[in-house]
C-alpha positions in Angstrom: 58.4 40.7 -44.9 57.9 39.8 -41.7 60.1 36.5 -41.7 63.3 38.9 -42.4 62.6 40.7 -39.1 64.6 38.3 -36.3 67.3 37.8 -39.4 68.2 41.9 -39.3 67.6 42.1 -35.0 70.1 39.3 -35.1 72.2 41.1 -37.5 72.0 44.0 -35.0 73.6 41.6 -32.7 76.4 40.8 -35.3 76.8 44.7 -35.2 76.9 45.5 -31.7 79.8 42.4 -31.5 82.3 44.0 -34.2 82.0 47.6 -32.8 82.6 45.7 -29.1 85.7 44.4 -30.2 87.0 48.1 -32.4 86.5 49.6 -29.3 88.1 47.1 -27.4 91.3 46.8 -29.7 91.4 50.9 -29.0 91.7 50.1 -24.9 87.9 51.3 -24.3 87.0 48.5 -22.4 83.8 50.0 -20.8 82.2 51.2 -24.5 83.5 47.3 -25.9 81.2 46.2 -23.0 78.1 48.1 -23.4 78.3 46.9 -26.9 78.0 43.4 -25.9 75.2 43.9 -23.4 73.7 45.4 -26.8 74.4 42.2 -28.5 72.6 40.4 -25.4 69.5 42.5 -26.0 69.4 42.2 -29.5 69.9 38.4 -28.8 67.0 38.2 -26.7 65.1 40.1 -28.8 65.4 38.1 -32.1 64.3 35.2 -30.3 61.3 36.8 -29.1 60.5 37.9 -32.4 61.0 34.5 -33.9 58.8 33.1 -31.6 55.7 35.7 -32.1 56.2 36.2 -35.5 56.5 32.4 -35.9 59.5 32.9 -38.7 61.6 30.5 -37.3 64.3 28.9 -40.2 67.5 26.9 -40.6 69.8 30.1 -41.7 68.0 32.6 -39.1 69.3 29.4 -36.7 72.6 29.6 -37.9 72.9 33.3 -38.4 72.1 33.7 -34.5 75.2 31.5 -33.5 78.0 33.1 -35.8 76.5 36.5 -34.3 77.0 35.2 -31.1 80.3 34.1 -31.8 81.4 37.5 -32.6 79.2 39.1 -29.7 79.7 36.7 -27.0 83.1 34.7 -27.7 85.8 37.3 -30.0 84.4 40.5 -28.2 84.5 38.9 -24.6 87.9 37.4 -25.8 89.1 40.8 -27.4 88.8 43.0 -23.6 90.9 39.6 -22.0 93.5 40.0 -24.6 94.2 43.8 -23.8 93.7 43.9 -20.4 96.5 41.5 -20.6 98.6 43.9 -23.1 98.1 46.2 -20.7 100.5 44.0 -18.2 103.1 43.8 -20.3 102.4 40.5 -21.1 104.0 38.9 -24.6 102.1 38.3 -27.2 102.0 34.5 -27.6 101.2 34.2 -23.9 98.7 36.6 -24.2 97.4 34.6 -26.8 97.1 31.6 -25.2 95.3 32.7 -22.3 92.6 35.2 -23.6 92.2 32.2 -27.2 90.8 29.9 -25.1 87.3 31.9 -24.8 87.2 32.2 -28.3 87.5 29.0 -29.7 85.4 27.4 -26.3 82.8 29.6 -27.7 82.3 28.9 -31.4 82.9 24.9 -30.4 80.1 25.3 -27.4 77.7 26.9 -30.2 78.4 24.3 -32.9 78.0 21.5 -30.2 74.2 23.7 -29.0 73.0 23.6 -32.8 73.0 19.8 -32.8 71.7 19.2 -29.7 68.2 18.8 -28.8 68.1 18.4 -25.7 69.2 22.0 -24.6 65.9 23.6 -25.3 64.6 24.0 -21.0 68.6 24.1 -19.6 72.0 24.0 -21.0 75.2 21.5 -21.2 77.6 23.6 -19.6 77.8 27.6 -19.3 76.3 29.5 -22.2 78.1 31.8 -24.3 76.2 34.8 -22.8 77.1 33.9 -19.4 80.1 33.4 -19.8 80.6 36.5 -21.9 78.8 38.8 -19.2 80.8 37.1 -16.5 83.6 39.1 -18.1 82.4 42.1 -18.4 80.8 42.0 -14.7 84.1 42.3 -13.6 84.6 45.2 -15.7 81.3 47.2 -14.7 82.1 46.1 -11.2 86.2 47.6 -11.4 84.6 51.4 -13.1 81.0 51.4 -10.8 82.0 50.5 -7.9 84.4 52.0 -5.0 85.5 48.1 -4.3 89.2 48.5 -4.5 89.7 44.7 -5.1 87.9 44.6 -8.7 90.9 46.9 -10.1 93.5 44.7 -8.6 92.0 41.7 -10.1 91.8 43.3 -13.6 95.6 44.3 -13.1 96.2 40.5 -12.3 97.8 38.8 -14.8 96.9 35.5 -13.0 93.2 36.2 -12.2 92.5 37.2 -16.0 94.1 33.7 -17.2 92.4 31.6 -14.5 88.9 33.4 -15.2 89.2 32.7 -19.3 90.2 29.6 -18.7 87.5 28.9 -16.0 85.3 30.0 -18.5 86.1 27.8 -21.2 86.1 24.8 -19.7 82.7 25.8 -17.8 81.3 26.4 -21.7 82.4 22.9 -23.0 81.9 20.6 -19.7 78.8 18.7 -20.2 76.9 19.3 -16.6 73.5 21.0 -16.6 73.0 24.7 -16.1 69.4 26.5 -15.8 68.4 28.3 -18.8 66.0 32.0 -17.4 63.4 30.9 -19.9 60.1 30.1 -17.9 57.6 27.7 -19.5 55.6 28.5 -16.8 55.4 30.7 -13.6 55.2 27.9 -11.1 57.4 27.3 -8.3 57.7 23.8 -8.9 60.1 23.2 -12.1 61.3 26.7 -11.6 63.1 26.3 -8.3 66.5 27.1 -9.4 65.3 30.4 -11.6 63.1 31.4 -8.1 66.2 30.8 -6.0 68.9 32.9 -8.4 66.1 36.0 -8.9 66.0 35.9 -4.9 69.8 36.2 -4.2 70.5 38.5 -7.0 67.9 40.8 -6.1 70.0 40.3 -2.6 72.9 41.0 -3.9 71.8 44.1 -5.8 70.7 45.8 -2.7 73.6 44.8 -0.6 76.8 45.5 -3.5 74.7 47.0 -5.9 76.7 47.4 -9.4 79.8 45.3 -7.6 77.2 42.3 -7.1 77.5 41.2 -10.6 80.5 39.2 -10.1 79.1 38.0 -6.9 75.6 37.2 -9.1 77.5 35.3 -12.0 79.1 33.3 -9.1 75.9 32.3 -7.8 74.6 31.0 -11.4 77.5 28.7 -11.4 77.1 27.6 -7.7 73.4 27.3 -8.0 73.3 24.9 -11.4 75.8 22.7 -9.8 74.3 22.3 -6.6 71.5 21.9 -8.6 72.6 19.3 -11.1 74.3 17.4 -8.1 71.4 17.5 -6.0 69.4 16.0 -9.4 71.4 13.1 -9.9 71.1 11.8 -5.7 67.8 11.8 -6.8 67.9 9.6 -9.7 70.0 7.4 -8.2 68.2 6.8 -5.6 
């Protein structure tokens, strides 16, 4: 019985994505997006079961990345497409800007189940990331009194730029630091030490309009990170 349990949390996951994108379709951005930080929990969680139930299998491995599909890549790619109807944008070009997260996120998970070396960080941005790099904007626009989140989500140009960003961030092939710790060292955990530091920052600072701010200083931290890694080796 036990073995089925991280198949039905990630199921939950699968869930919490369709609903995200309903309520997305309806123009209620803010409920799509609490559904997808459900989808993150769930996410988290059916890894966590896996690993303490030790019920770890081939289709509970493939299960997880067509939820995340739906969770982290249509949903996500669902608020783009009608914060963009809601310019007045054509179809087809609304199309081709908010497809672009969709389709960088089932090939970025196809790519992850094959590769073996992703287990400690990841090749390029992962689907959550890039999914709650979204919505941050979103919290930050209805949370916040910042002014200049609502202009950017009435920006036809900033909504393109930021899913296509996104995409190619998901399929480029430079490291970026996974939050898992194998340990609670400083040394090997540098980059997790630094982001908890500035976020926690951030937070204090911004509060609910530092999530932007945060997700900007993932992406600045692994590549200063992965930069900084490669002096070193050729050295």
């Amino acid at each position: 019985m036990k073995r089925h349990i991280p198949n039905f949390i990630t199921l939950l996951n699968l869930l919490s994505g369709f609903l995200a994108v309903i309520y997305a379709s309806k123009g209620l951005i803010m409920q799509s997006c609490w559904f997808i930080i459900a989808g993150m929990i769930f996410d988290f969680a059916d890894g966590l079961s896996a690993r303490l139930l030790k019920a770890y299998s081939d289709i509970g491995k493939d299960l997880d990345s067509l939820a995340d599909v739906v969770t982290f890549g249509v949903a996500p790619g669902a608020i783009v497409f009608y914060l963009l109807m809601d310019q007045g944008l054509p179809i087809l070009p609304v199309i081709l800007l908010a497809g672009p997260v969709v389709a960088a996120s089932a090939l970025r998970l196809a790519k992850f189940n094959h590769d073996t070396e992703q287990a400690t960080s990841f090749k390029g941005m992962a689907t959550p990331a890039s999914a709650f790099t979204i919505l941050s904007f979103v919290i930050a626009a209805e949370y916040s009194s910042f002014h200049l989140f609502d202009s950017l989500l009435n920006s036809v140009w900033f909504l393109g730029s930021l899913s296509l960003l996104l995409s190619v961030l998901m399929l480029i092939k430079t490291r970026m630091f996974s939050f898992k710790f194998s340990h609670l060292g400083y040394r090997g955990n540098e980059e997790r030490y630094i982001f908890i530091a500035v976020s926690l920052l951030l937070l204090l600072i911004f509060r609910l309009a530092s999530f932007p701010l945060i997700m900007v200083s993932y992406i600045i931290i692994s590549f200063l990170s992965a930069f900084i890694r490669r002096k070193a080796i050729t050295v």
